[in-house]
N, C-alpha and C positions, 0 to 999 in steps of 0.2 A: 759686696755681700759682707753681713758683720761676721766674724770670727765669735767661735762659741767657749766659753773656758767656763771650770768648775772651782767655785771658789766658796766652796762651803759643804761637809760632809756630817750629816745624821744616819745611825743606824741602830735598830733594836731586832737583835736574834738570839738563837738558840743558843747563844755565847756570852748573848749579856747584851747592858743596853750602854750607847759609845763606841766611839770610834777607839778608842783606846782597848775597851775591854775585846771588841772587836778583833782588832789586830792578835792584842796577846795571843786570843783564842785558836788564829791562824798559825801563829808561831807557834803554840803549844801543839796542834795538829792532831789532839785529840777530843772523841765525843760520842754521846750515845745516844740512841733516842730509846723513848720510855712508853708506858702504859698512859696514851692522852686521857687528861681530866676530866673525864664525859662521862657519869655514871649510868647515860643509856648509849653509849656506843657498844651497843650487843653484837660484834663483828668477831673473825675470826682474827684479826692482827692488828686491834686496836693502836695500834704504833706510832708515832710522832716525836719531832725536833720539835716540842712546844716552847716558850720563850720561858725561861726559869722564872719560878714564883716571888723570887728575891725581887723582881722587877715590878717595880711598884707600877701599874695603870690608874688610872682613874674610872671606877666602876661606876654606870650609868650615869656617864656624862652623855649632857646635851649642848646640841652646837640650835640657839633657838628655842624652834618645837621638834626639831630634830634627833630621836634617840642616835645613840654612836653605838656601832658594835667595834667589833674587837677590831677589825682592820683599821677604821680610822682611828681607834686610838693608837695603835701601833703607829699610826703616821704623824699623829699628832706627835709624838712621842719621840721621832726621831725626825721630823719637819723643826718641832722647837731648837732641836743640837743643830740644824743646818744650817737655819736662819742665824742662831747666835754664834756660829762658827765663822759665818759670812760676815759676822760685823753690822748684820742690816738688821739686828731686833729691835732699832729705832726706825720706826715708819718710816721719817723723817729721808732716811737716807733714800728711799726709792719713791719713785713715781705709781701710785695705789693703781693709775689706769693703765701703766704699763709696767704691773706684775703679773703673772699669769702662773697656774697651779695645772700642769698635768702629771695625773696618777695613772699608773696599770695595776691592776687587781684583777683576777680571775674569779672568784667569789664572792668579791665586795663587803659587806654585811651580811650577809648570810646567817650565817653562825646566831643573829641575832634572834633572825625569826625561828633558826632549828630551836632556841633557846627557848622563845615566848610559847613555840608548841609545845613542846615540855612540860613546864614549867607554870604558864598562864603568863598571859598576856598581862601588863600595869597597866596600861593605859589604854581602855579600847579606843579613846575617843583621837587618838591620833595614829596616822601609818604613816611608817617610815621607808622611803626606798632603800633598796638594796645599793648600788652602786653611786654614791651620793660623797661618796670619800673625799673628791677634790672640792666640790663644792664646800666641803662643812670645812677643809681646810682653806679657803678661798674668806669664807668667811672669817675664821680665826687670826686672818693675818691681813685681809684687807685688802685683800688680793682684785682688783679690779677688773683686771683683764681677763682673758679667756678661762672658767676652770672646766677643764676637761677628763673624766675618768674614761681610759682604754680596756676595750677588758675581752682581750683576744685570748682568752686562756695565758697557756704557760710563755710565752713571747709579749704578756702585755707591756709590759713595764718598759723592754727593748722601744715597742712600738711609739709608747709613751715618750721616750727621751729622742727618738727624732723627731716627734713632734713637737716637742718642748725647741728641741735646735732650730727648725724651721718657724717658729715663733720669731725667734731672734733674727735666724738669719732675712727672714723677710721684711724684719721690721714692725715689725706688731706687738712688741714686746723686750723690755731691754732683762729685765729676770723673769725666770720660771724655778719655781720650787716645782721638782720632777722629780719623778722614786716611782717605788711600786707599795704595793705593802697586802698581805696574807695572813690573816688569823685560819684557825679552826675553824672545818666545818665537817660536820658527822656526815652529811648528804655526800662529802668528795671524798673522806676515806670509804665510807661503805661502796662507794661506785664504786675503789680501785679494790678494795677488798673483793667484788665481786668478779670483777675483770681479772683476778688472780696476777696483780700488777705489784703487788705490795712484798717486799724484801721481808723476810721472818728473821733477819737479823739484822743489818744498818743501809743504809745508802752504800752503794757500792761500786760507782764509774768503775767502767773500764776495766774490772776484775773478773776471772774467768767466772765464780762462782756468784755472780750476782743474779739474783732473783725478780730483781724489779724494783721500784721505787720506795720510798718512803716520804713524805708530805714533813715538811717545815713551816712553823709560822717568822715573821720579820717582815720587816720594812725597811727600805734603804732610802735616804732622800737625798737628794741632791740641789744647792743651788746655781744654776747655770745661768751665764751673764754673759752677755756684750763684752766681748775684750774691751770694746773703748769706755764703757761703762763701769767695767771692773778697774782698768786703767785712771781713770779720769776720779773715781775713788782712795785710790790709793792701797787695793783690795790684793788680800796673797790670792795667788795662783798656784790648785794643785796641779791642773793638767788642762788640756783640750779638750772636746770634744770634735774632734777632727773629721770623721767619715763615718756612713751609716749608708746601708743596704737592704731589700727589702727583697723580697720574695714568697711566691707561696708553690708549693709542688701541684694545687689542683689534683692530686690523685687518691687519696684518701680520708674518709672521715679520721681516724687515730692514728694512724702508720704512717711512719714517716718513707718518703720514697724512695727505693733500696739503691738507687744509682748515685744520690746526693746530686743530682744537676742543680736544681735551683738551691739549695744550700750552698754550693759552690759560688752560683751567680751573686747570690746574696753577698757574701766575702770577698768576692771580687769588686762589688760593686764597691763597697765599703772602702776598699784598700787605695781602690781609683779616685772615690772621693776625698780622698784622708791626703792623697799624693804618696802614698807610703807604697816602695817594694818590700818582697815579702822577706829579704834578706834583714830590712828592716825594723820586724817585727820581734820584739823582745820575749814575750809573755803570750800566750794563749787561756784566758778561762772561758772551759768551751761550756755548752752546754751540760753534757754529759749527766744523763740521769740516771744510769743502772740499769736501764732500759735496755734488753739484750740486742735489740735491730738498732736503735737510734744511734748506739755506743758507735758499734762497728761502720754507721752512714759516716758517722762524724770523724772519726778517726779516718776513714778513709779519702773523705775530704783535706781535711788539714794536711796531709801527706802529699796529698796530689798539689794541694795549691801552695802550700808553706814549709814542707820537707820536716813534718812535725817528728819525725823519725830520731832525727839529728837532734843531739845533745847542745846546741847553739840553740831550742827553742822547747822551754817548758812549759809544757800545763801546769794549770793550777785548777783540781778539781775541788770548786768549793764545796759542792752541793753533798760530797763524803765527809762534812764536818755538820752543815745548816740542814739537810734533808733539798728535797724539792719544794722551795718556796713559794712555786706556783708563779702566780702575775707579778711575786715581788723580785723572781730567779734575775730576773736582766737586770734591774736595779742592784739587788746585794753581788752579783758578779760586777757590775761596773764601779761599785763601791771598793768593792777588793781590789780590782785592777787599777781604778785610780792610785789608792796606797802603795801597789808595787812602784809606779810610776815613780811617786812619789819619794819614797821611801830607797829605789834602786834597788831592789831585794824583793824574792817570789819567797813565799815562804815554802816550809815542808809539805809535800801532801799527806794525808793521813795513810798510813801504812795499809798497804794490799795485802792479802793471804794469794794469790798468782795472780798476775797480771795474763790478760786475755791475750793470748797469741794474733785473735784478729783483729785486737787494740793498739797496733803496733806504736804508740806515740810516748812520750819523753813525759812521764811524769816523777821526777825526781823526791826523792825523803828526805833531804837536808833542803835548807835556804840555799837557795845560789842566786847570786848575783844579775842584776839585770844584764842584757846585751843587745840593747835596742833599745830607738827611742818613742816606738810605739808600742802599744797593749791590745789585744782584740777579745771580744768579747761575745760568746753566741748564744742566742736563742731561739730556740725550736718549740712548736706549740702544733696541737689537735688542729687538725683542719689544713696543715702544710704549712701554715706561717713560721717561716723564719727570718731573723735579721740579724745580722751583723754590725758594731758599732767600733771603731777605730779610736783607741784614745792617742795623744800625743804626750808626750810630756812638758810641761810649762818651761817655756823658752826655748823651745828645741826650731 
């Protein structure tokens, strides 16, 4: 079975677009989210991590006959920093039939059509699909092999990179450009504005006084390679891709299931396929959306299965800097956790106003040092889907 390693890192978020600006943004450990730029989002808490306006996209690009909304440019956008990060923005260096594109997106293009209703339609004589993301990026790059968009809600992009893994490890593929990516859409803040889901002041894991959620746009891409192929290049290596788990709780449309059993499953299965003990385990970026039942499922999980209690093993709640980025969440947490890997170093998390007594897990405010030479990474979505992805660290 081939070994899977990541050897190229794009990302554009509410922090800027780069892996660099990225990081800093982690280290700085601060952020707000604003009034999103919709002048019909006539909601009670119009609120969003939108991607800052300094970041330049490309406004009604087409891939084709194919309009792009804001997702896939975000992909595009940070698929470009992956690919040239990889060293492979010469064709040349891969095999077109065995590269392969799988995205997660929860919304896909959306945002497009909320747009065209607005606003009018440019072009009636062409429609554009919604979830078309990998493809238009499949197209951009030549990508021969499989393009596949996952779009299991908040867990797509998770779902996405084991299927990007099993590409490789089956042999059907020696790269995959894999990420997630989430633009605005008015239709999924007004849901959650409805659903009385929405935080009236930031994203807020794990702290007593959190409200509920808040929606972030980004995209995280990753390109994942054949160890022998990355090898036989001559290709850096940030980390593994080591182990991936899969589950759904089967009990509820929105709720997550208050025991954590198959969440647990899910992280177990992961840890067995990675060969990793939990002692093992450096870094946690969990899920964690602010979400007052999901916090405490999670928290309570990681305790039971990894001793998240203990000062030897910190979260790093990203989604209190990026918002909830939807289908792109698994993707910019595995992007983060690669760079801890990476890098040996968690950074601070964004400061709490009280942490939840039934949150009981190790989320530190200074950088501290890694202590372990794996990183896990979770995601949880509507409908039960959760997975679990185990990174390693390159050489280890």
């Amino acid at each position: 079975m081939n070994d899977v390693v990541i050897t190229g890192l794009g990302v554009v978020s509410h922090l800027g677009s780069g892996v660099r600006a990225f990081w800093d943004g982690l280290v700085a450990a601060r952020s707000a989210p604003a009034v999103a730029a919709d002048p019909h989002a006539a909601m009670e808490l119009p609120l969003m991590y939108e991607v800052p306006g300094s970041v330049v996209l490309p406004e009604g690009e087409r891939e084709g006959d194919l309009a792009l909304g804001r997702a896939s440019l975000l992909a595009f956008e940070a698929a470009d920093q992956a690919v040239a990060d990889a060293g492979l923005g010469d064709a040349r260096d891969r095999d077109p039939e065995r590269t392969a594109v799988v995205i997660g997106t929860g919304m896909g293009d959306s945002g497009l059509h909320e747009r065209w209703r607005t606003d009018g339609h440019p072009d009636q004589a062409h429609w554009s699909p919604v979830f078309s993301v990998a493809s238009a990026l499949g197209a951009r790059f030549g990508a021969e092999g499989a393009n596949i968009s996952v779009s299991n809600a908040c867990a797509a992009s998770g779902f996405g990179l084991s299927a990007a893994a099993d590409l490789i490890r089956s042999g059907e593929a020696d790269v995959v450009i894999a990420g997630g990516a989430e633009g605005y859409s008015r239709v999924a803040l007004a849901c959650f504005n409805r659903l009385g889901a929405i935080d009236p002041e930031r994203c807020r894991p794990f702290d007593r006084h959190r409200k509920g959620t808040l929606f972030g746009e980004g995209a995280g891409i990753m390109i994942l390679e054949s160890a022998e192929h990355a090898a036989a290049r001559g290709a850096r290596v940030y980390a593994a891709l080591a182990g991936v788990g899969w589950s759904c709780d089967a009990h509820h449309a929105t709720a997550p299931e208050p025991t954590g059993e198959q969440i647990s499953r899910a992280l177990l299965q992961a840890l067995d396929a990675a060969g990793a003990e939990a002692y093992q385990v450096g870094c946690v970026v969990p899920h964690g959306t602010g979400t007052e039942l999901n916090d405490v499922v999670e928290s309570r999980v990681l305790n039971q299965v990894l001793d998240a209690r203990s000062e030897r093993i910190p979260l790093y709640s990203l989604k209190a800097l990026l918002g909830h980025t939807g289908g792109a969440a698994a993707a910019l947490a595995t992007v983060a956790a690669t760079l801890i890997l990476h890098r040996g170093t968690v950074p601070p998390n964004a400061a709490q106003q009280e942490q939840d007594e039934d949150c009981d897990v190790f989320l530190p405010a200074v950088s501290t040092p890694l202590a372990g030479k794996y990183a896990l990474v979770n995601a949880y979505a509507f409908g039960g889907n959760n997975v679990s992805l185990v990174l390693q660290e390159a050489g280890a």
